[in-house]
C-alpha positions in Angstrom: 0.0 0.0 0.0 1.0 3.4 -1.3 1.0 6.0 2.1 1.2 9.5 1.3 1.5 12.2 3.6 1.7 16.2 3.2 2.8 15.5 -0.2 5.4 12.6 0.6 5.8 9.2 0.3 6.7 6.0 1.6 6.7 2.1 0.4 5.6 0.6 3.5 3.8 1.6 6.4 5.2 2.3 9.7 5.7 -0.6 12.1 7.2 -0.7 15.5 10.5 -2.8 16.1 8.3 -6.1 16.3 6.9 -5.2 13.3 3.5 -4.1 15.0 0.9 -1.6 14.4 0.1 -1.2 18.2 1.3 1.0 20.9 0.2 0.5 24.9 -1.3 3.5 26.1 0.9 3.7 29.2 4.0 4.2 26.9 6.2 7.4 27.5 6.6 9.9 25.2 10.1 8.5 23.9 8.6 4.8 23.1 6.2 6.9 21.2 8.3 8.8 19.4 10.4 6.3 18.7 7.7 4.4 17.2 6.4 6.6 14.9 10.0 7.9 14.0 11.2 11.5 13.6 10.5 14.4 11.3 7.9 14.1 8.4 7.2 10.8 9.7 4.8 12.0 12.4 2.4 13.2 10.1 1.1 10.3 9.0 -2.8 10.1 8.2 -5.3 7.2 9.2 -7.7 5.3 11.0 -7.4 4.0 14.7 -8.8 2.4 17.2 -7.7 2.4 21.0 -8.8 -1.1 22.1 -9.5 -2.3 25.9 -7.6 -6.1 26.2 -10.0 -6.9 29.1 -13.4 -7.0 26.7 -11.9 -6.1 23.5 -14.1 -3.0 23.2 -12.8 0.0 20.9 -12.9 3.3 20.2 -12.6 4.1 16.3 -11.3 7.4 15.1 -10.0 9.0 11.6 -7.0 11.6 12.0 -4.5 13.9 10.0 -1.9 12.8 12.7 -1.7 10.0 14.2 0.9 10.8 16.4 -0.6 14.0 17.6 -3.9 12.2 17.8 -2.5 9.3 19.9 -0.6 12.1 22.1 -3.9 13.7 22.8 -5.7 10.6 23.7 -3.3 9.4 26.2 -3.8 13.0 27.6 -7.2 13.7 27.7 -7.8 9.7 29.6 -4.7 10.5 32.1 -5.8 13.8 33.1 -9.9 12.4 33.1 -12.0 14.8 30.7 -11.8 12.4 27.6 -14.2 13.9 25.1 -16.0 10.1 25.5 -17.1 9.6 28.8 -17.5 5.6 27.7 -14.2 5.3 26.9 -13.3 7.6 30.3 -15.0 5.6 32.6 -13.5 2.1 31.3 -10.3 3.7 31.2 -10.7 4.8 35.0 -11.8 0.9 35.5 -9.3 -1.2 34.3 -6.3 1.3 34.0 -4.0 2.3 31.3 -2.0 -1.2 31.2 -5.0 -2.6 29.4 -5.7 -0.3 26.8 -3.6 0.1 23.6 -3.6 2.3 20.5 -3.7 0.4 17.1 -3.3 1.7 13.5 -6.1 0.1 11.6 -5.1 1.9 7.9 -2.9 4.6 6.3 -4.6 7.3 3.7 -3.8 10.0 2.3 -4.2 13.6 4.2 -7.5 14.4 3.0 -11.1 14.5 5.3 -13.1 13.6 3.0 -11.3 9.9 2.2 -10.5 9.5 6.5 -14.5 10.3 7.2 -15.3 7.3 4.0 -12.5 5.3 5.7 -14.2 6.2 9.3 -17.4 5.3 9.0 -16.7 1.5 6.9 -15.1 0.7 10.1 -18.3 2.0 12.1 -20.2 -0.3 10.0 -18.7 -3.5 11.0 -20.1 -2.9 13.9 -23.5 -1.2 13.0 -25.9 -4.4 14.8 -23.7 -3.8 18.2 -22.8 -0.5 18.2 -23.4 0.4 22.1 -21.9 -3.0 23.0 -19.3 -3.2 21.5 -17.7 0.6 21.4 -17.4 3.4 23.1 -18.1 5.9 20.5 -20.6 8.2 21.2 -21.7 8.7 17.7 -21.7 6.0 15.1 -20.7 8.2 12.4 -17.6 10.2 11.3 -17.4 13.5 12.8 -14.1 14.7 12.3 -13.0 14.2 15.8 -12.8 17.3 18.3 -14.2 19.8 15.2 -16.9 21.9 16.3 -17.5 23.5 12.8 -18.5 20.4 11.1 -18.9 20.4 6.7 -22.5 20.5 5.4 -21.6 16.9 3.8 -21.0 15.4 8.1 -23.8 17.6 9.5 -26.6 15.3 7.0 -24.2 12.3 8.2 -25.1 12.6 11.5 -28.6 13.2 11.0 -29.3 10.6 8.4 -27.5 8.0 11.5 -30.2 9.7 14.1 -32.5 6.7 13.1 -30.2 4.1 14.3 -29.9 5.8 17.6 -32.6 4.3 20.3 -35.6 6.3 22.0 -34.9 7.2 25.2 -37.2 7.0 27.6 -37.5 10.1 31.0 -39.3 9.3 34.0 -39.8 12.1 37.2 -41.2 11.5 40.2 -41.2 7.6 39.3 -44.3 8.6 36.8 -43.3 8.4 32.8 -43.3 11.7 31.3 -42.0 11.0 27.7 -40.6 8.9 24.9 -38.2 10.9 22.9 -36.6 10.0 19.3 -33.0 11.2 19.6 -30.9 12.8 22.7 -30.8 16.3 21.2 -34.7 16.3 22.1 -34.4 15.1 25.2 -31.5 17.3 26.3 -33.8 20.4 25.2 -36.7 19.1 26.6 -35.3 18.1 30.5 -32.2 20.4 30.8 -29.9 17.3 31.3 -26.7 17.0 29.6 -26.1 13.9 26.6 -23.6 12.4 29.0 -25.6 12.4 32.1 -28.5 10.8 30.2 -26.5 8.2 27.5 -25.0 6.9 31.3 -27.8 6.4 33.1 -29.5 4.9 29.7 -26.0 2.5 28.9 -25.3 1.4 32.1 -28.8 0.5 33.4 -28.5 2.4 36.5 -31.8 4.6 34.9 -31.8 6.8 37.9 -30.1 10.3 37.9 -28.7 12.5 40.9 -31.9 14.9 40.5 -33.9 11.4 40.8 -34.9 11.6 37.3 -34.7 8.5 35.4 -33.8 7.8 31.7 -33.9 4.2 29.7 -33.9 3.0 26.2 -37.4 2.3 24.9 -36.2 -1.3 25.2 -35.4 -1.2 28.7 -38.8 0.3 29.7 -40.1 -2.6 31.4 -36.8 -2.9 33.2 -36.7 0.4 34.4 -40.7 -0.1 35.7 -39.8 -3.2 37.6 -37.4 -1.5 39.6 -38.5 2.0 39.6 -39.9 2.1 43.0 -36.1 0.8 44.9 -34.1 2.9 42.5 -31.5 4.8 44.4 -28.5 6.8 42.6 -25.2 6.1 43.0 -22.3 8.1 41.7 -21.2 6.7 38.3 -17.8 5.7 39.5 -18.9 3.6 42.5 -20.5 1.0 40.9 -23.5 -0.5 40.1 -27.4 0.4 40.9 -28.3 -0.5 44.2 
């Protein structure tokens, strides 16, 4: 395969001495610079994922650098305010020995060809998407931009139907069924992350005593509605 990046070349892609495309997330900045070489050779272009060893979940992402993207991740989980609050929380779990970055495929420096690349990948896992990842979305967005293209704004609308109703309950009585999170946020004033939590991880019940469920896990929720106590998302499971 061909790589080309910022108008050069190379014959092979980049490997690490055991002729790997994986990096632990716990290495230093030298083992990381020493992987990915010196010079022009940081700048090379592709899709990742950073993969937990304990479940084999991942996180898949698209970059201009990989090296700078990598760099950023290892950052953003060690310091905890990773832009994925999935990814944040297993992190904080299992630790850093058990997560590790992988190159999944070099491309060319361009957006357009790393969201294409992006979102194949997301398909592969399109049936288990909240099961098996810990992207938020499950559609390219060109990571941490905030001014996204016309072209990834209809992306991520068009993937709104393959995201699941969520469900709000206050005062244990249901209020509402709503199609996508952007409603709900507007609707109940709570954030995406507070609600995709309580929603993923079945604990349903919020600090403000509000509850939130898939439409799936409505019967669930109803079962146990009446015990439901919260407990901080980082000290374990609904009691």
């Amino acid at each position: 395969m061909k790589i080309i990046t910022n108008g050069q070349s190379a014959s092979k892609p980049l490997l690490n001495g055991e002729g790997s495309t994986t990096i632990p997330l716990g290495s230093t900045k030298k083992e990381i610079q020493n992987f990915f070489g010196k010079g022009w050779l940081t700048k090379y272009s592709g899709i990742y994922q950073i993969v937990n060893k304990q479940n084999n979940k991942v996180y898949i992402g698209g970059t201009l650098d990989l090296r700078e993207r990598l760099v950023n991740h290892i950052s953003e989980l060690r310091n905890n305010h990773h832009h994925s609050i999935y990814l944040q929380r297993a992190f904080n779990k299992h630790g850093v020995d058990n997560f590790y970055f992988e190159i999944l495929e070099f491309c060319e420096s361009d957006w357009n060809i790393i969201e294409k690349l992006e979102q194949g990948y997301f398909e592969k896992y399109k049936k288990t998407f909240v099961k098996s990842t810990y992207n938020i979305l499950n559609t390219s967005n060109r990571g941490f931009s905030k001014n996204h293209s016309k072209e990834t704004i209809l992306k991520i609308v068009a993937s709104m139907g393959n995201i699941k109703k969520i469900c709000w309950y206050k005062n244990k009585t249901f209020v509402k069924c709503f199609s996508r999170v952007g409603i709900a946020i507007k609707e109940t004033n709570f954030s995406k992350n507070c609600i995709y939590e309580a929603c993923k991880s079945k604990r349903y019940v919020t600090k403000k005593g509000d509850c939130f469920c898939f439409e799936e896990d409505k019967q669930d929720l109803e079962t146990q509605l009446e015990n439901l106590k919260f407990v901080p998302w980082n000290k374990g499971k609904k009691i």
